[in-house]
Backbone as CSV, one residue per row, in Angstrom:
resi,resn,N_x,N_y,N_z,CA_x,CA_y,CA_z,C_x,C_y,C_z
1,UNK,-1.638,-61.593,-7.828,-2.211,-60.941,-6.673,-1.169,-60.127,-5.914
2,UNK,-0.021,-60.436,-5.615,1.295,-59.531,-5.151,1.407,-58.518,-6.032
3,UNK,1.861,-59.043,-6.899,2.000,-57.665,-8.046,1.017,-56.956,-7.578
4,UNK,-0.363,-56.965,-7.671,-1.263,-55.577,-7.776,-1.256,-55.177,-6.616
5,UNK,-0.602,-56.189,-5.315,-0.276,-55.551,-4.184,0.271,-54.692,-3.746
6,UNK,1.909,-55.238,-4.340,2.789,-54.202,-4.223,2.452,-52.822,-4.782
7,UNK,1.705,-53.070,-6.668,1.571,-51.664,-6.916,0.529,-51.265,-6.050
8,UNK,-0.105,-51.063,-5.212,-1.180,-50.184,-4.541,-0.509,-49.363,-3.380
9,UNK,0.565,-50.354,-2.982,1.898,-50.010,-1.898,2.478,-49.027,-2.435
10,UNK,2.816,-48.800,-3.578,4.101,-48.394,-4.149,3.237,-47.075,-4.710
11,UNK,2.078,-47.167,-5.121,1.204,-45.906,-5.325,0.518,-44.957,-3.832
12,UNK,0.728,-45.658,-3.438,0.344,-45.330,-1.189,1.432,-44.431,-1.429
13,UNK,2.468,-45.183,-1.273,3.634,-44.105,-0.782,4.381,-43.064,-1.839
14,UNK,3.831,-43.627,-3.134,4.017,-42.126,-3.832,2.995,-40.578,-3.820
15,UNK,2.033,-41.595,-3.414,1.163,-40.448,-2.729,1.362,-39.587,-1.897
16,UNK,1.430,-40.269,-0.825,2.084,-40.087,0.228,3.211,-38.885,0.292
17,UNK,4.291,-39.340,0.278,5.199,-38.048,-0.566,4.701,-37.280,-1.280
18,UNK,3.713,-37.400,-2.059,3.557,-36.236,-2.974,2.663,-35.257,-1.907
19,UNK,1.846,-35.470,-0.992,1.101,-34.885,-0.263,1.656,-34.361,1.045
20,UNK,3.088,-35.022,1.123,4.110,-34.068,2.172,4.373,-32.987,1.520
21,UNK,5.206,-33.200,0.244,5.509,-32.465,-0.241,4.716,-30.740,-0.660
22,UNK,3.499,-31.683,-1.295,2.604,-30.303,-1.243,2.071,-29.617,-0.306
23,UNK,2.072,-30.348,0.905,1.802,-29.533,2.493,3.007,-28.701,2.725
24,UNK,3.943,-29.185,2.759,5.392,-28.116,2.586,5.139,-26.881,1.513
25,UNK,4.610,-27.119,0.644,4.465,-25.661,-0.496,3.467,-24.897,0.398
26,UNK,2.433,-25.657,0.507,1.480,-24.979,1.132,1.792,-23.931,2.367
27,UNK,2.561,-24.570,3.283,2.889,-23.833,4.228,4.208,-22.696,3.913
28,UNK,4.558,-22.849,2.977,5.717,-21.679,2.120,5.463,-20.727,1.708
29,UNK,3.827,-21.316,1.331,3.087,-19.977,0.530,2.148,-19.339,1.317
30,UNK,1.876,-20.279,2.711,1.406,-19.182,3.412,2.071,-17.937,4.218
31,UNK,3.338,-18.615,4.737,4.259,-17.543,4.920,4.534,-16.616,3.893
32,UNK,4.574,-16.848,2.989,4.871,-15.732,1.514,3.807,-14.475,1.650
33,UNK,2.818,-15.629,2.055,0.976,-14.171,1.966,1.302,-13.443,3.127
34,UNK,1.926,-13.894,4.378,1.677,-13.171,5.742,3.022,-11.841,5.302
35,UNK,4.102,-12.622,4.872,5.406,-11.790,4.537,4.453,-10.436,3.516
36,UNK,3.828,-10.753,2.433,3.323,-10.118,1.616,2.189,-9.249,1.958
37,UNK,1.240,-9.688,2.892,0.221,-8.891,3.701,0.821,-7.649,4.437
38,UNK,1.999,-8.221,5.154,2.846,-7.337,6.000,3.470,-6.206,5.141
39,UNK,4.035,-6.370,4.028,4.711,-5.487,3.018,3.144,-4.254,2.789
40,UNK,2.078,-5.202,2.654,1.428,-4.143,2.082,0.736,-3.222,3.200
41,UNK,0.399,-4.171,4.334,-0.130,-2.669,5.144,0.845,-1.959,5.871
42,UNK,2.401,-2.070,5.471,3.110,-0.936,5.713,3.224,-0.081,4.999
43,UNK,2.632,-0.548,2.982,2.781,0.335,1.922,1.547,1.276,1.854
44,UNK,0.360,1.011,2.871,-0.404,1.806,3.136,-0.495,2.517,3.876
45,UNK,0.053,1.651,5.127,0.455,3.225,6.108,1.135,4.162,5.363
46,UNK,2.517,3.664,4.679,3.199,5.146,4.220,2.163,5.856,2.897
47,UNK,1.324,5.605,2.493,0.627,6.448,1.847,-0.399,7.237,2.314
48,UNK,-1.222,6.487,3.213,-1.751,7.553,4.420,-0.942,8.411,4.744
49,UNK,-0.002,8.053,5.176,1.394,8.929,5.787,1.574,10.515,4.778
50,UNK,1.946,10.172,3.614,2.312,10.691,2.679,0.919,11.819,2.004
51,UNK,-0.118,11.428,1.914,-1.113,11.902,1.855,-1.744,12.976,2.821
52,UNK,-1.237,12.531,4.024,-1.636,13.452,5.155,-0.673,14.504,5.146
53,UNK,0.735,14.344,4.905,1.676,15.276,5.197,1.510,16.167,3.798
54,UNK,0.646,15.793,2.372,0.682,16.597,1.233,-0.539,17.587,1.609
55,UNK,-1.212,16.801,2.264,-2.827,17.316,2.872,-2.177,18.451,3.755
56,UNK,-1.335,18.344,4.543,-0.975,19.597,5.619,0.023,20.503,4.862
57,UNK,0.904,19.911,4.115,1.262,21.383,3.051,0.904,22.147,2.029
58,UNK,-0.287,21.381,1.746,-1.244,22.270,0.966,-2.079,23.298,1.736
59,UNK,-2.339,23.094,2.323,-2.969,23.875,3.606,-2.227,25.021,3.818
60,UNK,-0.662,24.823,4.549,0.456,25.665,4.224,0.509,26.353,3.475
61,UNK,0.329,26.122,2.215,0.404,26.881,1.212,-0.149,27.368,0.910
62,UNK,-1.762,27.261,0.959,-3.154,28.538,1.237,-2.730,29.078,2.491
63,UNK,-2.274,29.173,3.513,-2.255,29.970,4.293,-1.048,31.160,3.680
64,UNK,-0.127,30.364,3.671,0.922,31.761,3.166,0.391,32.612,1.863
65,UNK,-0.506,31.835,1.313,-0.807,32.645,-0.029,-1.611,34.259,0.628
66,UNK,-2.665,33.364,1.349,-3.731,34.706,1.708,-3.000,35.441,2.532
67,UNK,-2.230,35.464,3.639,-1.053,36.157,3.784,-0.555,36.939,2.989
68,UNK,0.125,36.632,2.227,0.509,37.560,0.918,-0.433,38.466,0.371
69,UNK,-1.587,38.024,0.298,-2.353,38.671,-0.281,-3.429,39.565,0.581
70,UNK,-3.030,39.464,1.721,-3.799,40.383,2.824,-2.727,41.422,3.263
71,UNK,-1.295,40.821,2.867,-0.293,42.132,3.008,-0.391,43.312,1.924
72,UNK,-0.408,42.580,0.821,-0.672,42.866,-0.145,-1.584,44.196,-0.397
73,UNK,-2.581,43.769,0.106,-4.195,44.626,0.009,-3.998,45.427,1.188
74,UNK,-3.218,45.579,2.068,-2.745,46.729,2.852,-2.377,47.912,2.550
75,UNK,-1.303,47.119,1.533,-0.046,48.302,0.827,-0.757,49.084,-0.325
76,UNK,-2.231,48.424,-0.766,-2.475,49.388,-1.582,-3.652,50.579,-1.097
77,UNK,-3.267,51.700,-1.354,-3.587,53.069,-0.670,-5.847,53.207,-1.125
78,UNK,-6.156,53.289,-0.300,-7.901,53.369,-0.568,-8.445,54.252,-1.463
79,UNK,-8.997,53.538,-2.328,-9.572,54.753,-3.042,-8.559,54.574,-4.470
80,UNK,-7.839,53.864,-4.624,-6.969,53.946,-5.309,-7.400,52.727,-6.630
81,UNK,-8.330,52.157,-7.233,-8.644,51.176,-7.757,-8.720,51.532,-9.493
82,UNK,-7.929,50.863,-10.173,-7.864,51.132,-11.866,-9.076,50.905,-12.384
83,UNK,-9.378,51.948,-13.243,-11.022,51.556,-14.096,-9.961,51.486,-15.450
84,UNK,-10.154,50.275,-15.981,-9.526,49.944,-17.017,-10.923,50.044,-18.135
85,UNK,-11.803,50.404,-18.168,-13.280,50.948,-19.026,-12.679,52.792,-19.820
């Protein structure tokens, strides 16, 4: 009757420990997700970021085009158009 005592004791407190222990992971890995959450909605801001600033130099770059091409269509004299027929 001791014997199966002790082992129920001796299985208590290996439990026991084992369920500190895994509350300790647990709480390691939740910091890991918050650390990791944090990484990522800064890796989205900078792609918003990055997206918006490709979004506004593309823009840029149709503007200077038609520019060019409204200087362009200045310089050439009226009336002046190639019939390549």
């Amino acid at each position: 009757m001791w014997k199966r005592f002790f082992e129920v004791m001796r299985q208590v407190i290996l439990l026991t420990d084992k369920t500190e222990r895994n509350a300790n992971d647990i709480a390691k890995l939740q910091e890991s997700m918050k650390d990791l959450t944090l990484a990522l909605e800064q890796l989205r801001y900078e792609l918003y970021s990055v997206r918006d600033k490709n979004e506004h130099e593309r823009s840029m770059i149709q503007l200077r085009l038609e520019n060019q091409l409204l200087k362009f269509e200045r310089r050439l004299k009226p009336g002046e158009e190639s019939d390549d027929s």
